[in-house]
mmJSON file of the N, C-alpha and C atoms, coordinates in Angstrom:
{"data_MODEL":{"atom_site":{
"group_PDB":["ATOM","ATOM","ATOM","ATOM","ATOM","ATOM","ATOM","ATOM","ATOM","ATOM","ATOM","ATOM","ATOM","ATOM","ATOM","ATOM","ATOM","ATOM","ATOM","ATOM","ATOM","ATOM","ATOM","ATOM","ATOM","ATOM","ATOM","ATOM","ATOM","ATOM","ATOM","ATOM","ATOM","ATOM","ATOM","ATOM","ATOM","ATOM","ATOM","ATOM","ATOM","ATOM","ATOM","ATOM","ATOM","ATOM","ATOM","ATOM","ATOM","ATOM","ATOM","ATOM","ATOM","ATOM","ATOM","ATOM","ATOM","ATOM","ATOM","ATOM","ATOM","ATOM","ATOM","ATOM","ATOM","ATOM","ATOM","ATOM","ATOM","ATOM","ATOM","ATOM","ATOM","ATOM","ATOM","ATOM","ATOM","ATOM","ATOM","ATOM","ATOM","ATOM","ATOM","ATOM","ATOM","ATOM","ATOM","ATOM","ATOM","ATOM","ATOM","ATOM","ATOM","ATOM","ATOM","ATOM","ATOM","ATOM","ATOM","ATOM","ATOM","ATOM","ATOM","ATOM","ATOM","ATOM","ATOM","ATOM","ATOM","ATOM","ATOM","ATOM","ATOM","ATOM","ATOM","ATOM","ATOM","ATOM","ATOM","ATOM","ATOM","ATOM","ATOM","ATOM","ATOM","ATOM","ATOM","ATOM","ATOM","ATOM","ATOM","ATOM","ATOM","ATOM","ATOM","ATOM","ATOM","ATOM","ATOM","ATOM","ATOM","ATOM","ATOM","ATOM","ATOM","ATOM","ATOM","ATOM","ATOM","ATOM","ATOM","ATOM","ATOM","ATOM","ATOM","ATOM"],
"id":[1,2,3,4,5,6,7,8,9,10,11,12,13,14,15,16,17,18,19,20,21,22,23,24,25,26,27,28,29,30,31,32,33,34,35,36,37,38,39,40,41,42,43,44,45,46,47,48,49,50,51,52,53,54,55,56,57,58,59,60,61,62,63,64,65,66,67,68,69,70,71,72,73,74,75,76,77,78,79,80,81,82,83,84,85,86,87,88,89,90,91,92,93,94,95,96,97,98,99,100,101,102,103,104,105,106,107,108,109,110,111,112,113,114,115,116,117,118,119,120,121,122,123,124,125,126,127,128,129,130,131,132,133,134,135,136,137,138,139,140,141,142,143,144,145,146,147,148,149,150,151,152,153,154,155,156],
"type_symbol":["N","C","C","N","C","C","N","C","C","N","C","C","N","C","C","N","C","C","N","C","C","N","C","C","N","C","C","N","C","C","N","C","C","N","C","C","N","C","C","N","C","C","N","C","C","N","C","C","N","C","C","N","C","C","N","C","C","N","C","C","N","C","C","N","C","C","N","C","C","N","C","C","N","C","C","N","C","C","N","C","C","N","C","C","N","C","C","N","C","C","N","C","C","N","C","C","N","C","C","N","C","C","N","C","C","N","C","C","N","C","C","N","C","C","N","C","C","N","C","C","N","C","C","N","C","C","N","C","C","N","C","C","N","C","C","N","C","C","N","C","C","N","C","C","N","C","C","N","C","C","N","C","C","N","C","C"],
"label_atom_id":["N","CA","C","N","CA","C","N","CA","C","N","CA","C","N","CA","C","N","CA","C","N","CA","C","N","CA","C","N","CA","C","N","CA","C","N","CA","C","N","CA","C","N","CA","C","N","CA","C","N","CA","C","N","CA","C","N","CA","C","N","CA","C","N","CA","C","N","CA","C","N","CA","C","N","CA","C","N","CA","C","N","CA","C","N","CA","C","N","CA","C","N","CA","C","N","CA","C","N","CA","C","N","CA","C","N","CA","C","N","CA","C","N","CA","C","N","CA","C","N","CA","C","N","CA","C","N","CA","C","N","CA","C","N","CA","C","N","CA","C","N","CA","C","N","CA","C","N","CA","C","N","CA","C","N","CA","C","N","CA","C","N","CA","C","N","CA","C","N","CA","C","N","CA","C","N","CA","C","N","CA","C"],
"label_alt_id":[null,null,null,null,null,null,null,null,null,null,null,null,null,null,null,null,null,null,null,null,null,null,null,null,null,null,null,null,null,null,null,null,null,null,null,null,null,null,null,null,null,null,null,null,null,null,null,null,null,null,null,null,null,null,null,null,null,null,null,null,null,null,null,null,null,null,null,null,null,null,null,null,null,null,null,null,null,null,null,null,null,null,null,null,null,null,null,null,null,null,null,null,null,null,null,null,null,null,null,null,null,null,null,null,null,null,null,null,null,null,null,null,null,null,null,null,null,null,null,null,null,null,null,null,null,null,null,null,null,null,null,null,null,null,null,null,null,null,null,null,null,null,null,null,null,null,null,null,null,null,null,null,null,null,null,null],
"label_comp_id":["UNK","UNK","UNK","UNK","UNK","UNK","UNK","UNK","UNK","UNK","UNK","UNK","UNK","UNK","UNK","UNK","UNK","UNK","UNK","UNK","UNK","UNK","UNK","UNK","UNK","UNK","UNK","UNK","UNK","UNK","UNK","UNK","UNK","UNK","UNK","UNK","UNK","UNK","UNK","UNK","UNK","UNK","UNK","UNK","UNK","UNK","UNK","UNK","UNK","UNK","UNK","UNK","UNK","UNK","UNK","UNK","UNK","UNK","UNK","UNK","UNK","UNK","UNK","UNK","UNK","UNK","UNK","UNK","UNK","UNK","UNK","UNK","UNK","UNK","UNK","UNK","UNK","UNK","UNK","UNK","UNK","UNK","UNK","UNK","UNK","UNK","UNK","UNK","UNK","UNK","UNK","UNK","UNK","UNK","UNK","UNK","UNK","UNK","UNK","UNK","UNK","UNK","UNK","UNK","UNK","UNK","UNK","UNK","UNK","UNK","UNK","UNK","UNK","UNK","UNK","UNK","UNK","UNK","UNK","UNK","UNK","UNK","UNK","UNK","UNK","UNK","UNK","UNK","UNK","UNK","UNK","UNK","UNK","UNK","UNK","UNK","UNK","UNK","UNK","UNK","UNK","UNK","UNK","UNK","UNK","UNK","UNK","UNK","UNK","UNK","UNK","UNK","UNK","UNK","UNK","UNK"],
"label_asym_id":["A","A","A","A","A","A","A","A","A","A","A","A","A","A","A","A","A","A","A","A","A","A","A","A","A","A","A","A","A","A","A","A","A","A","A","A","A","A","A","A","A","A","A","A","A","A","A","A","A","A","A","A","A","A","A","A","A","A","A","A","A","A","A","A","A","A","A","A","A","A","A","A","A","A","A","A","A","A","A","A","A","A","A","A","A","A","A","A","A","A","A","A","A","A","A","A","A","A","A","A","A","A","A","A","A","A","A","A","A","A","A","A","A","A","A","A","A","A","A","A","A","A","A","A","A","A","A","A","A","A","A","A","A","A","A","A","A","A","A","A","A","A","A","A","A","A","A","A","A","A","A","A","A","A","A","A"],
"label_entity_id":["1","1","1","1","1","1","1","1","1","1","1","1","1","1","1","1","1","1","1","1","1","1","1","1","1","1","1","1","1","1","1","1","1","1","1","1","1","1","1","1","1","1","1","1","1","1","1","1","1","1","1","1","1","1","1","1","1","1","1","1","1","1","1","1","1","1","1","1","1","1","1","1","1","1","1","1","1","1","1","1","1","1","1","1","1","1","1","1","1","1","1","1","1","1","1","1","1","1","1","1","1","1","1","1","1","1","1","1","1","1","1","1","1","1","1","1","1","1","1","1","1","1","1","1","1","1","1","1","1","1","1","1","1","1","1","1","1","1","1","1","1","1","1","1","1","1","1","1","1","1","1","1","1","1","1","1"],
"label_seq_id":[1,1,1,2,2,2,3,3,3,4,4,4,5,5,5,6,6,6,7,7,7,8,8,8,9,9,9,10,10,10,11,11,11,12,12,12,13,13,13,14,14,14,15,15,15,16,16,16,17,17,17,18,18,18,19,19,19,20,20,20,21,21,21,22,22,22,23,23,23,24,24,24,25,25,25,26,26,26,27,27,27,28,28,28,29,29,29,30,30,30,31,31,31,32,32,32,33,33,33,34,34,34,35,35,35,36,36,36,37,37,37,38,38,38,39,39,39,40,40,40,41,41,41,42,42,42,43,43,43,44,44,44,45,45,45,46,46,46,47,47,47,48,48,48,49,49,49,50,50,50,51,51,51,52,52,52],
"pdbx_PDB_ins_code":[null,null,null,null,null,null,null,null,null,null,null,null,null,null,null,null,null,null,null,null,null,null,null,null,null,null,null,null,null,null,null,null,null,null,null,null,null,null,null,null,null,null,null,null,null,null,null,null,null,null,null,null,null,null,null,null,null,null,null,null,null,null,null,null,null,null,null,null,null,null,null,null,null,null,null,null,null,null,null,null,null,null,null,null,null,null,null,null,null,null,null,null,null,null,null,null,null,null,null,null,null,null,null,null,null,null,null,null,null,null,null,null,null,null,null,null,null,null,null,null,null,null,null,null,null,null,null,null,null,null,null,null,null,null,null,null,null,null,null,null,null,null,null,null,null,null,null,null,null,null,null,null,null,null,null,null],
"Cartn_x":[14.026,13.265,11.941,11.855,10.855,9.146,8.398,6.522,6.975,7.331,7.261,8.07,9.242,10.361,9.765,9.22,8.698,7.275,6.096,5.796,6.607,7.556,7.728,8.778,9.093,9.847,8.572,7.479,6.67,6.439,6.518,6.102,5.166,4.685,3.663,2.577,3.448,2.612,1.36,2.756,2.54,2.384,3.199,2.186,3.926,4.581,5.53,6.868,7.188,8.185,9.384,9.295,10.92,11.685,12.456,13.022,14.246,14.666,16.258,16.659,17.521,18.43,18.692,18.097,18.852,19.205,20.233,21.008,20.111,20.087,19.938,18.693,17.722,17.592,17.668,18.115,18.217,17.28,16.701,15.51,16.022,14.786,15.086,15.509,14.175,14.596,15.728,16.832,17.883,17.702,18.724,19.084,17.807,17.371,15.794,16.471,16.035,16.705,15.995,16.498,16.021,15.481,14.607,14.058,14.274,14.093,13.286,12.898,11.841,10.872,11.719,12.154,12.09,11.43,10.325,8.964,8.585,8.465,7.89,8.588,9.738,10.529,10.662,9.833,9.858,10.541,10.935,11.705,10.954,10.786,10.621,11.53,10.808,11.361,10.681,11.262,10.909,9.737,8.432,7.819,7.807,7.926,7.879,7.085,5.595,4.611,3.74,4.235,3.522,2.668,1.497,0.703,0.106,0.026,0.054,-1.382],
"Cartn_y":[-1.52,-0.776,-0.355,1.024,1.386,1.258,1.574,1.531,2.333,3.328,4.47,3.64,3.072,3.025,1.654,0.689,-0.468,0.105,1.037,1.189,1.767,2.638,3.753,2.813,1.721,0.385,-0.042,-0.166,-1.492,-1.052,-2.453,-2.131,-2.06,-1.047,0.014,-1.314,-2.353,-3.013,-4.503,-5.285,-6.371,-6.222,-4.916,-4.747,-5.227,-5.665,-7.071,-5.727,-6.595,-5.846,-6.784,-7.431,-7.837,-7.096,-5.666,-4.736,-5.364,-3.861,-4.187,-2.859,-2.021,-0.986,-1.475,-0.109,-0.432,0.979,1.643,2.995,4.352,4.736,6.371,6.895,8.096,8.909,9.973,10.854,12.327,12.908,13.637,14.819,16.454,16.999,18.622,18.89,18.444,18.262,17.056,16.592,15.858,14.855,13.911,12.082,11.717,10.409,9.367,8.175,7.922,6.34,5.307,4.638,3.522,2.637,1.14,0.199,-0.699,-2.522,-3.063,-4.194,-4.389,-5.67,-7.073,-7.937,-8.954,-10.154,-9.356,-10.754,-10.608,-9.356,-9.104,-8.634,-8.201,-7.136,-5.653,-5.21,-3.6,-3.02,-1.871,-0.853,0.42,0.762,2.392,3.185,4.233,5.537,5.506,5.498,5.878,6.784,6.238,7.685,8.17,10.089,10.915,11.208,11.025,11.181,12.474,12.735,13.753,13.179,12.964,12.936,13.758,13.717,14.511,14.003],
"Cartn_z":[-29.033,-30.02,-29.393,-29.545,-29.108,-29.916,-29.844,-30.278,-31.602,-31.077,-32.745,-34.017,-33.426,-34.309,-35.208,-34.022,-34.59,-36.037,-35.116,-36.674,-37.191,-37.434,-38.612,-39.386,-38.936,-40.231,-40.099,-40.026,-40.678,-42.421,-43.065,-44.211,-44.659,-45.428,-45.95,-46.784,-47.596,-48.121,-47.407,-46.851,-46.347,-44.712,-43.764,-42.832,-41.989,-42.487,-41.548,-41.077,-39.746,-39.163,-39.556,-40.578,-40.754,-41.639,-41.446,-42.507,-42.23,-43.079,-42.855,-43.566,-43.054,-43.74,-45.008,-45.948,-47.556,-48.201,-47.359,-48.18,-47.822,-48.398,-47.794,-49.402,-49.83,-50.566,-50.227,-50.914,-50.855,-51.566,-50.63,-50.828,-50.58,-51.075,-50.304,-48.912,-48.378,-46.831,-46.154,-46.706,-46.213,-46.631,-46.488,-46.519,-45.562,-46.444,-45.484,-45.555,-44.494,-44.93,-45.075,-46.248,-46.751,-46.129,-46.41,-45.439,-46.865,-46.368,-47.702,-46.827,-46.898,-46.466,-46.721,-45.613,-46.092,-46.318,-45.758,-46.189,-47.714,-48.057,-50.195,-50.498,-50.359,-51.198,-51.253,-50.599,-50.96,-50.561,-51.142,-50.512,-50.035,-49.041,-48.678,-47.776,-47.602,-46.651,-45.656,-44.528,-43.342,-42.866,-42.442,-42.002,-40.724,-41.468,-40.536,-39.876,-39.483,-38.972,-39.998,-40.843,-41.627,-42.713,-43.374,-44.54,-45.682,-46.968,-47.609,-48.257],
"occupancy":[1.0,1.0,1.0,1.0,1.0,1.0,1.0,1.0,1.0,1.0,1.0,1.0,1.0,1.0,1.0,1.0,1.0,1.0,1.0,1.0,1.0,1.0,1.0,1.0,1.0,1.0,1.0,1.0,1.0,1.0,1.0,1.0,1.0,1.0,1.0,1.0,1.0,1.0,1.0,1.0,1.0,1.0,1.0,1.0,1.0,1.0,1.0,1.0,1.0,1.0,1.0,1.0,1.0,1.0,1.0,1.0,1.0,1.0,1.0,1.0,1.0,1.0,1.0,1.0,1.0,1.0,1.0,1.0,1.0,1.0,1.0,1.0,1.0,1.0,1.0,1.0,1.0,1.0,1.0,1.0,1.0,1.0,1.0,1.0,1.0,1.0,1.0,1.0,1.0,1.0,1.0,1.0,1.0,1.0,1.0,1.0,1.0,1.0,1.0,1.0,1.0,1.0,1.0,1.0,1.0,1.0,1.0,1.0,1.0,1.0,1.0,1.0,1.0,1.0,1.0,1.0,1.0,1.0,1.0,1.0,1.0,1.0,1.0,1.0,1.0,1.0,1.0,1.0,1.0,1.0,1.0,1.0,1.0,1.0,1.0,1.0,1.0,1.0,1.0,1.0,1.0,1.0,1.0,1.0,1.0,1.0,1.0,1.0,1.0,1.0,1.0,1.0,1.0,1.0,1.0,1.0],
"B_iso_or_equiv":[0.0,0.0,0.0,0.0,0.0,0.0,0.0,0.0,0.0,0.0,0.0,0.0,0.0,0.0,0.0,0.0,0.0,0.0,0.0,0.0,0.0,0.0,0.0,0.0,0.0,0.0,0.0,0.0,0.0,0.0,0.0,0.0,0.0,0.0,0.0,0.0,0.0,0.0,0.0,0.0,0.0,0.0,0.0,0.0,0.0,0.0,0.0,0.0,0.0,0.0,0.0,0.0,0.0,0.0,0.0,0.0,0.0,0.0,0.0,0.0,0.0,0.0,0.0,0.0,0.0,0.0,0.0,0.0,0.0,0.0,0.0,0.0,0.0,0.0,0.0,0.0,0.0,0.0,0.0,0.0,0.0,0.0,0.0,0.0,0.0,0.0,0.0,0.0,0.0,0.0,0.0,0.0,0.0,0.0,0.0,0.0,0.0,0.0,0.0,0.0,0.0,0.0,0.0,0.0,0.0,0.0,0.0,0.0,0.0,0.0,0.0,0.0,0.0,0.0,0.0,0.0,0.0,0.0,0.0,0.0,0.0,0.0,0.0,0.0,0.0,0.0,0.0,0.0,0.0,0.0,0.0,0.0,0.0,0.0,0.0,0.0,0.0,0.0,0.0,0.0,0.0,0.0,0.0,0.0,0.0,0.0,0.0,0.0,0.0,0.0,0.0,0.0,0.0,0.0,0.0,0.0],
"pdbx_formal_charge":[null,null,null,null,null,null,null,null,null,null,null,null,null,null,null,null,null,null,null,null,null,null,null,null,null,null,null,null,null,null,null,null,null,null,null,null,null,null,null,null,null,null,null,null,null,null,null,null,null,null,null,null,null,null,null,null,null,null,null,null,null,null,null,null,null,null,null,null,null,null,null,null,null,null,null,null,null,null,null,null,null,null,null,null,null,null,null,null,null,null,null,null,null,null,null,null,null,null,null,null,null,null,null,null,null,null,null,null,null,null,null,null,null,null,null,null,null,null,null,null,null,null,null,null,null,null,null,null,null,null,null,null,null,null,null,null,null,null,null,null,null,null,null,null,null,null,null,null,null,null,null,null,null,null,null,null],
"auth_seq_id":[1,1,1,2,2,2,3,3,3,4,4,4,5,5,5,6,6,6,7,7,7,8,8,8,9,9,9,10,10,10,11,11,11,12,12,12,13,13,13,14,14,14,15,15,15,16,16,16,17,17,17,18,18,18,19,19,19,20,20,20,21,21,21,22,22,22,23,23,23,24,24,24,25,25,25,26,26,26,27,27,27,28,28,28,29,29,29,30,30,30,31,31,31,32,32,32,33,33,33,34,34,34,35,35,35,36,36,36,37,37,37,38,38,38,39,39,39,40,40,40,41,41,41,42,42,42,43,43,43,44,44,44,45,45,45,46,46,46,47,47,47,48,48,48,49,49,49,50,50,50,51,51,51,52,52,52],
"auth_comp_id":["UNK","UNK","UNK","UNK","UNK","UNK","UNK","UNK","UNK","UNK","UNK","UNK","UNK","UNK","UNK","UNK","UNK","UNK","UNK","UNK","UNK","UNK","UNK","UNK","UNK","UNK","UNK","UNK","UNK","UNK","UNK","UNK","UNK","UNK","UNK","UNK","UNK","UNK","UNK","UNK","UNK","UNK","UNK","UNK","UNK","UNK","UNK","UNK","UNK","UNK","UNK","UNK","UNK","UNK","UNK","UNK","UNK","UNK","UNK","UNK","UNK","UNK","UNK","UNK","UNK","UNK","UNK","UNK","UNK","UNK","UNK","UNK","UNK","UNK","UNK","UNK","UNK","UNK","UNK","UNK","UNK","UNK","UNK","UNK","UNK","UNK","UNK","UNK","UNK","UNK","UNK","UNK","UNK","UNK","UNK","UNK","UNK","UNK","UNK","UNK","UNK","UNK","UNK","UNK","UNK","UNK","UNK","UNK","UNK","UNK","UNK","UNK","UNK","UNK","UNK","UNK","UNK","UNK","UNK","UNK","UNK","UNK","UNK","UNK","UNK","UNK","UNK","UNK","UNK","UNK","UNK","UNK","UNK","UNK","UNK","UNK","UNK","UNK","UNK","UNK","UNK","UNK","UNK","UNK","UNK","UNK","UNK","UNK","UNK","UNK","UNK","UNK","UNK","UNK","UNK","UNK"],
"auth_asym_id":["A","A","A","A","A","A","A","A","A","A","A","A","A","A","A","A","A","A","A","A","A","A","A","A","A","A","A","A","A","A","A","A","A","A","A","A","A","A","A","A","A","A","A","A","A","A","A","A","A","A","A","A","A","A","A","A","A","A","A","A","A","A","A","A","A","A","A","A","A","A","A","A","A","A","A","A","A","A","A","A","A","A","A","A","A","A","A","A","A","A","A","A","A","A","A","A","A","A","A","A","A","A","A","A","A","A","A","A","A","A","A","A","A","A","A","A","A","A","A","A","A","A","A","A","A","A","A","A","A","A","A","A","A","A","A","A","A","A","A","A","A","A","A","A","A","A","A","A","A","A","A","A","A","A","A","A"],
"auth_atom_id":["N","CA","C","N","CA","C","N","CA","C","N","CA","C","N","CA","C","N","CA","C","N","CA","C","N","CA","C","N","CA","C","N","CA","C","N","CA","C","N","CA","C","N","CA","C","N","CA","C","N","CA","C","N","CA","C","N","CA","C","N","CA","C","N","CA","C","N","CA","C","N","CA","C","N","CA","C","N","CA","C","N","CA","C","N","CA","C","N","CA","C","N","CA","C","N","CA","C","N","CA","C","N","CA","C","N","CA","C","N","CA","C","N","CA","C","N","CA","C","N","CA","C","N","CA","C","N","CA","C","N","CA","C","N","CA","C","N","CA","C","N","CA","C","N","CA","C","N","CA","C","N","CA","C","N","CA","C","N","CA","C","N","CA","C","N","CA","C","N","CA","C","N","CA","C","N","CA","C","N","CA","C"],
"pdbx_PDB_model_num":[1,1,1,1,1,1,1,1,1,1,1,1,1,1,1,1,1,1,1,1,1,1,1,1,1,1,1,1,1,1,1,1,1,1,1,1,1,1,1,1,1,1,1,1,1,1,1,1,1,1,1,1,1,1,1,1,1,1,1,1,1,1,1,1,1,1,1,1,1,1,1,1,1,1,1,1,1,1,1,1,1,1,1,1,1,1,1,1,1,1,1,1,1,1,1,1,1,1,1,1,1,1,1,1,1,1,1,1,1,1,1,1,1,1,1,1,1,1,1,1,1,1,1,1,1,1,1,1,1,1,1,1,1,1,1,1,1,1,1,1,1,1,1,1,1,1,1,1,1,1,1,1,1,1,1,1]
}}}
């Protein structure tokens, strides 16, 4: 695993690199794929390097 990949699973809340694949969402721009923390629970999406 490379630098990028390691952040772009870190979780957004608690900071922790212990994810884990959890399914896919569908957006405009294509399927994201899922993450969910297994240190707190969360679920997110993958980031793309873009901010809004």
């Amino acid at each position: 695993m490379n630098m990028n990949e390691t952040k772009k699973n870190e979780c957004p809340e608690c900071k922790s690199n212990n994810t884990a694949k959890h399914g896919f969402m569908v957006t405009r721009q294509g399927r994201k794929q899922r993450f969910q923390c297994k240190a707190c629970g969360l679920t997110f999406t993958e980031k793309l390097g873009k901010t809004k």
